[in-house]
N, C-alpha and C positions, 0 to 999 in steps of 0.2 A: 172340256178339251179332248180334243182325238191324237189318240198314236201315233194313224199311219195319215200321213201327209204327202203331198208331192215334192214339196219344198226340204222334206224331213228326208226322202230316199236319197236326194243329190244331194246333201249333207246334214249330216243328226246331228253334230258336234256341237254345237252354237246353244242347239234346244238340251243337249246333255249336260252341260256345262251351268242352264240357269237351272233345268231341274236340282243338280247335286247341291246347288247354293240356296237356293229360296225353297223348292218344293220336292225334296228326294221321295216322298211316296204318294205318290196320287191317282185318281182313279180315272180309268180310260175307258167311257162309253163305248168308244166303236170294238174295243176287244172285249170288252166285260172284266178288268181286273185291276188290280193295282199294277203297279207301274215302280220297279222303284230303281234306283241307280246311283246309289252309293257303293264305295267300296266292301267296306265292313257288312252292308246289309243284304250285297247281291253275295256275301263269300256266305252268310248265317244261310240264304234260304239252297243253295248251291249244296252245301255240306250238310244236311240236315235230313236226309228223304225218309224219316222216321213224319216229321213236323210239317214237311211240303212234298209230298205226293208227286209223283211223273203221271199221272195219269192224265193230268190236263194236256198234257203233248200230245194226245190221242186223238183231242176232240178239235181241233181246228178249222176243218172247214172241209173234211172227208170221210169217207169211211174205214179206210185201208187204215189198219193199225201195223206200227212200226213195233217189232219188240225192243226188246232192249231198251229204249226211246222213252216208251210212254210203260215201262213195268218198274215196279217197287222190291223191295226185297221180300220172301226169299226169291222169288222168281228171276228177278232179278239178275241175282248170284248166278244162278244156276243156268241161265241161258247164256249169262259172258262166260262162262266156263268155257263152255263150246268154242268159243274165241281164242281165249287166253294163249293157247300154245303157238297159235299163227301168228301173234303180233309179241314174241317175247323176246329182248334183247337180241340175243342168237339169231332169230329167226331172222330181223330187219337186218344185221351184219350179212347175213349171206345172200341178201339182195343190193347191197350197194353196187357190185360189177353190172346188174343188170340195169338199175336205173340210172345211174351214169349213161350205159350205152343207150337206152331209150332217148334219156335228154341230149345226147349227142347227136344219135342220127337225125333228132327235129329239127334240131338247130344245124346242121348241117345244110339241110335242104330249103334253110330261109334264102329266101330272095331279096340280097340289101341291096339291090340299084334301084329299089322305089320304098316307098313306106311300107312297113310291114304290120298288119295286123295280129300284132302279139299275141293277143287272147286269142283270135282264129286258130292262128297259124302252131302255137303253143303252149299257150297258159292251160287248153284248154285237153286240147290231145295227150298232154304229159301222164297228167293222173289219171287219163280213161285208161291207156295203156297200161299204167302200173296197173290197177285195180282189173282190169280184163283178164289182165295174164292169171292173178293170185285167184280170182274166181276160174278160171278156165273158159271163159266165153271169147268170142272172134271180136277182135279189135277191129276189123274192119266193118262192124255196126259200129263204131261209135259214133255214129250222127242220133241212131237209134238211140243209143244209150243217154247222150247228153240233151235228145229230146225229151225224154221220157225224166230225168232226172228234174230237169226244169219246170216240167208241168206236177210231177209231185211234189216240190219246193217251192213251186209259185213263183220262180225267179225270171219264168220266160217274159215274152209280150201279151200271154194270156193272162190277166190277172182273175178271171169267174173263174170256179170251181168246176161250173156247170160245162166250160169248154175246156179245161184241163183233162178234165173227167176219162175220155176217150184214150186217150194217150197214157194214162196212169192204169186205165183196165189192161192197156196193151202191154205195159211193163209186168205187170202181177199174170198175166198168158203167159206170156214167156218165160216167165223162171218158172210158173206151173209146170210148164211143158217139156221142163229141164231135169223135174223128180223123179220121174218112171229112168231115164238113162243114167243117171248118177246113182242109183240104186241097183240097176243092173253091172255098169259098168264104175263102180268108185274111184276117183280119183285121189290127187293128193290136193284138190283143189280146194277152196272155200264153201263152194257151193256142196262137192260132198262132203264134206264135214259136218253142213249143216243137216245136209238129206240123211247122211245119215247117224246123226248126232241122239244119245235116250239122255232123258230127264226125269228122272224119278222112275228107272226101269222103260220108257217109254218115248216110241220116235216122237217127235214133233207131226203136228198133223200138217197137210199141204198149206193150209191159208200163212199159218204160221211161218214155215218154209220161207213160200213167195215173199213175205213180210222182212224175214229177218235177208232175206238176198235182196230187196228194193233197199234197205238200210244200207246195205252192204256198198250197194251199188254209189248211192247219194253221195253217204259220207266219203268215200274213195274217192270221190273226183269233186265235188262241189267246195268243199273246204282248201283245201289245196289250191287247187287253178284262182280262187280267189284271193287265198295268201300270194302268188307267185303275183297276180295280174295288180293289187294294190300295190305289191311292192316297187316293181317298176313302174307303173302311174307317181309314186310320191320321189321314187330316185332321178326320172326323167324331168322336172322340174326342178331338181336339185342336183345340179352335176357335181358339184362338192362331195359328196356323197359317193359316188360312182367313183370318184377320184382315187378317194382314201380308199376302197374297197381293192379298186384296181393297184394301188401299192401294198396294203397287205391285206390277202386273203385269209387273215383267220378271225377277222372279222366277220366272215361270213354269217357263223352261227349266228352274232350278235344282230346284224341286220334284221336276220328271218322275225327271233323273237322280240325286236322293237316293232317291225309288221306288224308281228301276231297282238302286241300292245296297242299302236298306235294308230291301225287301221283294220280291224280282227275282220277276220272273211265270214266269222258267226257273232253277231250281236245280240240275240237274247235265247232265252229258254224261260217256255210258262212250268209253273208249277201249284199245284194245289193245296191251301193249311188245311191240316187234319184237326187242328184244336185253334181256339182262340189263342193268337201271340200279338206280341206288340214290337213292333220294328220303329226304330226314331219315332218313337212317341205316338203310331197313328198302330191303331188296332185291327186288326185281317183277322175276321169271323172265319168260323171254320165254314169248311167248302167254298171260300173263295177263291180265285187264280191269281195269281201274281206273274208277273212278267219281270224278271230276272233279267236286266241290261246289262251286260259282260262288258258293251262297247262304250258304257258308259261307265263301270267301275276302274275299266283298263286308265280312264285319265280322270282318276278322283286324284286331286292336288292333296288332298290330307294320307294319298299312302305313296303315291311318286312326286318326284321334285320335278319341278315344270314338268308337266305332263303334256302340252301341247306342241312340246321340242320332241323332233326324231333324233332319236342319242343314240353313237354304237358304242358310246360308253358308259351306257345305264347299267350301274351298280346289281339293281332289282330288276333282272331282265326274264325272270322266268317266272313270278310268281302274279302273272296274269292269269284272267279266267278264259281264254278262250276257247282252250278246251275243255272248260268244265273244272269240277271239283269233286273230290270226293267220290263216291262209288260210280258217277256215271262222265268221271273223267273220261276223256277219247283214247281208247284202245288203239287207233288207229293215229296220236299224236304223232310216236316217232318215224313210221313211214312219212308224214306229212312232211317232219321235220327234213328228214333222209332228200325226198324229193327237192324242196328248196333249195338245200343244200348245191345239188350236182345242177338245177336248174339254173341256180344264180352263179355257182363255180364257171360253167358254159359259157354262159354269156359275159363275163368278165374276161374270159381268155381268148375272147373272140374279139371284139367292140370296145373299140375306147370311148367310143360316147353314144349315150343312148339320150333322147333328145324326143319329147312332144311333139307331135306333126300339127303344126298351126292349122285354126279351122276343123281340125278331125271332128269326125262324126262317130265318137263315142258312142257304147252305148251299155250304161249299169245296169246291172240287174234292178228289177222290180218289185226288189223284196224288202221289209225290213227288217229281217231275220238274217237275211244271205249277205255281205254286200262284197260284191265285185264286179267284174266286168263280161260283157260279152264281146264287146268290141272294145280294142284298144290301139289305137293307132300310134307307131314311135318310127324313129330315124336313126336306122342302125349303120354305126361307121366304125 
C-alpha cells in the first residue's frame, strides 16, 4: 500500500479513520517507513527524540538541511535558544497592534462585488507580512517568497524535486546574500539574530544561516495561511458556524484550535528509531523512519468524543498535535495563534456571511505533509 495518493491529497480522512481501527502501523513502500496514526502512538514517537531521531526530516527528497527540523539534542537545545527570546509571551503581546492592522488593511482592500479569492487575496499575504516584517526582508517580494516556500515544501504544482530544485537554490542565494549586511549593519531583526547568533563560543557558519532563515521563512507563512484558509473552507459550508461566531466572539479562540484539531495545516512528521521499540504490537527496527500522522491522531475516537464533529465547544481543544510535542513543539504556535485570531475577528466584523462560490476552481496544495489551500474561492456579504 502507498502513502501518497491523489485520492488521499483531496481527503486523508476516510484512509485515517480505517487505518486507526483495523491497521494503526503499517509500512509504506513509496516513503520507506512505518506509518502509524493513533493517538497514544503518534504522542510516544512525538515526545521521545531520545528513541526517534529528527534526523529523517533531513532526508526527503533534497539537500538543503533545515536546522532546527531535522537536529536532536543537544544541538538541538542550543540552536532554539537563539529563538527563544523572539517568540516569548511578551514578545507576541507587543505585536498584537501590528497584526491587527496588517489583517485590517487586507481585508480592507477586498473587493466583495464579485468572488473573492481568499487564499489569493489573504490567507496568503497575512502571514508573509507578519514573517517579512519579524525577519526584516521587503514584503513586497512576497510572490518571491511564497514561491520559493512552496517549492521547498513541495506544496506548489511542481511535485519533482528535480524542478523544484532551481527555485529552492534561489531562496538559500538570498538569505546568503543577506549575511555580509546583517553583519555589518545588525538589526533587531530575526535574520540578525541568527547572522549573528554563537553556539558553543562560535557564529553559525553561512549554509547553516541560509538554513535556519528558509525554516524561518516556511514555517511563518505556510502553517498559518493554511490554518486561516481550512478554516473558512469548513465555516463557508457551514453557516451555523459563522453565526454563533458572529454573536459571540469569544469563541474565536475556540474555533482556531478545533481548525488546528479538525483540519491541521501540518499532517505529519518522519522520524527515526534509534533502538528496537514496539508501538501496538508491531516492532520498528532500529534505523527505521516512521511517519508520525498528527492529522490522523487529531481524530482518534479513543482520545476525542466524536472526533469527525467541528465543536466550539470541545472540552480538549488544545491538547492536539499539530504543532508538535515536546522539545520540537512550534516556537512559532502563538504568533500563528495571535494571527488567526485578528484574521477571523476581521472578517466576522465585516461579513455576515461567508458562503462557497458554486463551481469554484479550487486549488489545494499538493502536499501530504502541508494541507491547505492555494486558491479559495467564497462569497463575502
Amino acid at each position: 500500500m502507498e502513502f501518497v495518493t491523489k485520492e488521499r491529497l483531496i481527503d486523508p480522512y476516510p484512509d485515517y479513520k480505517n487505518w486507526r481501527e483495523n491497521n494503526p502501523i503499517w509500512w509504506a513502500e513509496d516513503v520507506n517507513a512505518w506509518v502509524i496514526s493513533r493517538y497514544k502512538d503518534v504522542h510516544l514517537v512525538l515526545k521521545d527524540p531520545k528513541l526517534f531521531s529528527s534526523a529523517a526530516m533531513g532526508e526527503r527528497d533534497h539537500e538543503i538541511s533545515l536546522p532546527l527540523l531535522t537536529d536532536d539534542p543537544p544541538r538541538h537545545s542550543k540552536l532554539r535558544a537563539i529563538m527563544n527570546k523572539a517568540f516569548t509571551s511578551r514578545a507576541i503581546k507587543l505585536m498584537e497592534n501590528e497584526v491587527r492592522s496588517m489583517s485590517n488593511d487586507l481585508l480592507n482592500k477586498l473587493d466583495i462585488s464579485k468572488p473573492v479569492d481568499i487564499a489569493h487575496e489573504f490567507t496568503i499575504p497575512l502571514p508573509i507580512s507578519v514573517i517579512s516584517q519579524l525577519m526584516g526582508i521587503p514584503f513586497e517580494r512576497k510572490d518571491d517568497f511564497k514561491r520559493w516556500s512552496d517549492a521547498l515544501t513541495g506544496t506548489g504544482s511542481e511535485t519533482e524535486i528535480e524542478k523544484r530544485m532551481p527555485e529552492i537554490i534561489n531562496m538559500r542565494n538570498y538569505f546568503l546574500s543577506l549575511i555580509p549586511l546583517r553583519k555589518e549593519n545588525p538589526g533587531d531583526d530575526l535574520i540578525s539574530k541568527v547572522v549573528n547568533a554563537e553556539v558553543d563560543g562560535e557564529t553559525l557558519d553561512d549554509n547553516t544561516i541560509a538554513g535556519f532563515n528558509m525554516l524561518l521563512l516556511i514555517a511563518g507563512n505556510e502553517t498559518t495561511t493554511n490554518l486561516l484558509s481550512n478554516m473558512l473552507n469548513h465555516i463557508s459550508y457551514n453557516p451555523n458556524i459563522w453565526k454563533e461566531l458572529r454573536k459571540d466572539k469569544s469563541l474565536v479562540d475556540a474555533a482556531i484550535e478545533e481548525t488546528l484539531r479538525f483540519d491541521s495545516p501540518v499532517h505529519w512528521v518522519s522520524r527515526r528509531a534509534t533502538e528496537d521499540t514496539e508501538l501496538s504490537g508491531q516492532i520498528i527496527k532500529k534505523g527505521e523512519n516512521v511517519f508520525a500522522i498528527m492529522g490522523s491522531a487529531n481524530r482518534d475516537s479513543n482520545h476525542y468524543e466524536n472526533p469527525e464533529e467541528f465543536r466550539l465547544d470541545r472540552k480538549q481543544n488544545k491538547d492536539h498535535h499539530t504543532f508538535g510535542h515536546g522539545i520540537h513543539f512550534c516556537m512559532g504556535a502563538p504568533l500563528a495563534r495571535l494571527e488567526g485570531k485578528y484574521a477571523l475577528e476581521g472578517l466576522l466584523n465585516r461579513f455576515e456571511e461567508v458562503t462557497p462560490l458554486k463551481d469554484a476552481k479550487n486549488q489545494r496544495t499538493s502536499s501530504s505533509m502541508l494541507r491547505g489551500y492555494h486558491h479559495l474561492w467564497l462569497n463575502l456579504k
